[in-house]
C-alpha positions in Angstrom: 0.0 0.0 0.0 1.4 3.3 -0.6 2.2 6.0 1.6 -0.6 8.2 0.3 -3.5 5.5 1.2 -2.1 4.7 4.7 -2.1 8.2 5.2 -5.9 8.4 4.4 -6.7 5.3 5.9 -5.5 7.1 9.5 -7.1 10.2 8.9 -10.3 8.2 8.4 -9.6 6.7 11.9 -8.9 9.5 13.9 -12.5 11.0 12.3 -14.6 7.3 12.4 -17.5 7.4 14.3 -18.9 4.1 14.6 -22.5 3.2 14.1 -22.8 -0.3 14.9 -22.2 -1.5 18.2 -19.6 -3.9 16.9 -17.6 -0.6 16.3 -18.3 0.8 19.2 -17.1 -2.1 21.4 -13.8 -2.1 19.2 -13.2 1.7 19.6 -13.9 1.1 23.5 -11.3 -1.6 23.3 -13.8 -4.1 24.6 -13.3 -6.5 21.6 -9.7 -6.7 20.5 -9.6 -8.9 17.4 -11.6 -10.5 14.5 -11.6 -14.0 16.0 -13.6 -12.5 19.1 -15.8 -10.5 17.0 -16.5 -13.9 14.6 -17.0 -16.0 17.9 -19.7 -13.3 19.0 -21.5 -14.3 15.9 -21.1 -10.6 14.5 -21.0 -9.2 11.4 -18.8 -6.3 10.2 -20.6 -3.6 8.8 -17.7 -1.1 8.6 -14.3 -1.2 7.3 -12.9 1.2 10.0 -13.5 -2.0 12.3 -10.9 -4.3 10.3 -8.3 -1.5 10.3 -8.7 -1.0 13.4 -7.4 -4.8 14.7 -5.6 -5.2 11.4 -2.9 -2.1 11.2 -0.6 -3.9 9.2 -3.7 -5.2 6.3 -2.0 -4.5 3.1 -4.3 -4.5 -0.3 -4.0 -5.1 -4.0 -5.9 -4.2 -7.3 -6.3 -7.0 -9.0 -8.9 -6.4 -11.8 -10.3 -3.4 -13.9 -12.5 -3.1 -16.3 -14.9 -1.0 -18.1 -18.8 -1.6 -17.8 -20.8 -0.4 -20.5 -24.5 0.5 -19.8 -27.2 1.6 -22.4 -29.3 4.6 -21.6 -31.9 7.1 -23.0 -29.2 9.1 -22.6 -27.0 6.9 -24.5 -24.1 4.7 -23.0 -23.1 5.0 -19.9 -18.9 4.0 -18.8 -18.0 2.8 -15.4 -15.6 1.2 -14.1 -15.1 -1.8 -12.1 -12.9 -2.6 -9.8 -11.8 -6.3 -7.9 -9.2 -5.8 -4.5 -8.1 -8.3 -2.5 -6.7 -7.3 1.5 -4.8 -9.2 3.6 -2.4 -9.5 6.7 0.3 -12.3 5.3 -0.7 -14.1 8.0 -4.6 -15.7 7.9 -6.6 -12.5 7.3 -7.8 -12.4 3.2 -11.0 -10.4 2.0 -11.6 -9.5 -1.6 -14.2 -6.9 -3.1 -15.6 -5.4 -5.9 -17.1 -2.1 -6.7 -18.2 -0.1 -9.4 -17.4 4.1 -10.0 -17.6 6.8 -12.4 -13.9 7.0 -11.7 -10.8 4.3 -11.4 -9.5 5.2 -8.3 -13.0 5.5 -6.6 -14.4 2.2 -7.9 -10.8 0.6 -5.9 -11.8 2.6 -3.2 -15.2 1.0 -3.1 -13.8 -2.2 -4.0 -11.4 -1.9 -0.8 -14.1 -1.0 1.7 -16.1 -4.3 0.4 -13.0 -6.6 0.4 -12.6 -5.5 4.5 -16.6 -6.4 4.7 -15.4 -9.8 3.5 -12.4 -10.5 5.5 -12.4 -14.1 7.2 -9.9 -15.8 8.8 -7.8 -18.6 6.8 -6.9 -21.7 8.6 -3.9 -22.7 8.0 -1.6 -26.1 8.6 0.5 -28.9 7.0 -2.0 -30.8 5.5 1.0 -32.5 3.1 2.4 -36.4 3.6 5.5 -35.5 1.9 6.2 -33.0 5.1 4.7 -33.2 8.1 6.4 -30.1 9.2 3.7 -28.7 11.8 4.2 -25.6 10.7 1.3 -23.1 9.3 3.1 -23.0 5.6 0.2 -24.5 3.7 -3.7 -25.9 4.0 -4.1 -28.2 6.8 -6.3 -30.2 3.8 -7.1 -29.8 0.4 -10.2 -27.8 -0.2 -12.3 -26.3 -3.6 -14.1 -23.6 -4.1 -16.6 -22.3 -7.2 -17.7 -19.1 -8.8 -19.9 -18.8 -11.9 -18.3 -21.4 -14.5 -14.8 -22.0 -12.2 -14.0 -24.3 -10.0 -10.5 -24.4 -8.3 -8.7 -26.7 -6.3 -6.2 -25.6 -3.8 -3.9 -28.6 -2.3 -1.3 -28.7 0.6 2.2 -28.6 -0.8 5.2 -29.3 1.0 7.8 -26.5 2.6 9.8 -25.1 -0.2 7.6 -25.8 -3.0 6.4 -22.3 -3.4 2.9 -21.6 -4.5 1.8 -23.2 -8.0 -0.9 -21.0 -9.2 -1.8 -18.2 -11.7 -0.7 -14.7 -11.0 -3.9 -14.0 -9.9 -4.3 -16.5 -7.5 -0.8 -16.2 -6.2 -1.8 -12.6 -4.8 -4.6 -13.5 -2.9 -3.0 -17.1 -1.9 0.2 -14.8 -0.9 -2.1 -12.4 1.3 -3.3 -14.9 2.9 -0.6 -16.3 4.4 -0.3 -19.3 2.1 3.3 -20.1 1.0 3.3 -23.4 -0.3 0.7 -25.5 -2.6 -0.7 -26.4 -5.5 -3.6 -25.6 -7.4 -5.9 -26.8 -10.1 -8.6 -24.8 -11.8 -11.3 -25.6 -14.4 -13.8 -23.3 -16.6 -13.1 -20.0 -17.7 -10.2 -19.2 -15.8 -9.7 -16.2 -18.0 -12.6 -14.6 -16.3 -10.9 -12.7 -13.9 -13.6 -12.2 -11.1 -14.8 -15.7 -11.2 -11.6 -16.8 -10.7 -10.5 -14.5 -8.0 -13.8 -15.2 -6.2 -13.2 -19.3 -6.7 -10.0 -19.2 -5.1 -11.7 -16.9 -2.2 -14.5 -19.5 -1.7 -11.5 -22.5 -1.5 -9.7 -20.3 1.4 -12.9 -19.3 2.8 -14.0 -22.9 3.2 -10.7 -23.7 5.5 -12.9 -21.9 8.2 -15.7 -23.3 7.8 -15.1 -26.8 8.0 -14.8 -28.1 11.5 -11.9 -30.4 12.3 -11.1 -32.9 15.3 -9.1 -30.4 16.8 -12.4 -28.2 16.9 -14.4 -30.5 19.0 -13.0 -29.5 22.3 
């Protein structure tokens, strides 16, 4: 992120307000992180909330496009916009959003992506490791959007992650350093894909393990 948009982003802070209670208990200092927040069964309505536990939540434009809309008037341009956010270190949302101008649409898209931030489970879910450490999936999960369907499995340390540029972002913001990947449909549509590989991660968290049942 550059120095610019951190700068904004503490300005906002030192002016937020919040208007959900969820906010107000984090400005308090009453709630201290997302995982307290999730147990609570509450949802985040404002993006202030996630930069408020995540400081260090950096974020990447991964998409543009143009969106063409027929009018009386004639056609209408806008632009769209997909972002992902992360921490590096379980945290991953992505967003879209749609403005008159570039830089507003990634702004929109930003602000949705921290709406959408969940927490990414992470292990060493392969045989030919065993390491223990959080470098990978603990198991092999897939996740669909529209026509693609993507399937994100544990790799061992060192392997690096084996993936599309696209995915690689989002994979990296997560936390995710080693795995593999293999996709199916029309990759080549961008948000699909980015949203696939957002439904594989988001499934990590969702799925209840042994470990869990304490």
């Amino acid at each position: 992120m550059s120095r610019g948009r951190e700068t904004q982003r503490a300005e906002r802070l030192e002016e937020w307000t919040p208007r959900t209670r969820l906010g107000r208990l984090v400005l308090e200092g009453k709630i201290s992180s997302l995982e307290e927040a999730f147990a609570e069964g509450m949802k985040i309505r404002e993006p202030e909330i996630v930069d408020m536990l995540l400081p260090n939540l950096q974020e990447e434009v991964i998409h543009v496009s143009i969106v063409q809309k027929q009018t009386d008037a004639g056609e209408k341009t806008r632009f769209k916009s997909i972002v992902v956010v992360g921490n590096g270190d379980g945290y991953v949302g992505l967003g879209s959003g749609k403005a008159n101008q570039v830089r507003t649409a990634i702004e929109k898209a930003a602000s949705d992506a921290r709406l959408n931030i969940t927490i990414i489970r992470r292990g060493c879910g392969s045989w030919e490791c065993g390491c223990g450490q959080p470098h990978s999936l603990p198991f092999e999960t897939v996740g669909k959007s529209g026509s693609v369907t993507i399937r994100v499995i544990p790799g061992p340390r060192g392997l690096g992650i084996v993936a599309s540029e696209i995915a690689k972002v989002i994979l990296r913001l997560a936390g995710i350093r080693d795995c593999w990947t293999r996709s199916y449909g029309q990759t080549r549509t961008v948000p699909s894909f980015a949203y696939a590989v957002f439904d594989a991660l988001k499934k990590t968290y969702e799925i209840v393990t042994p470990s869990d049942w304490a």
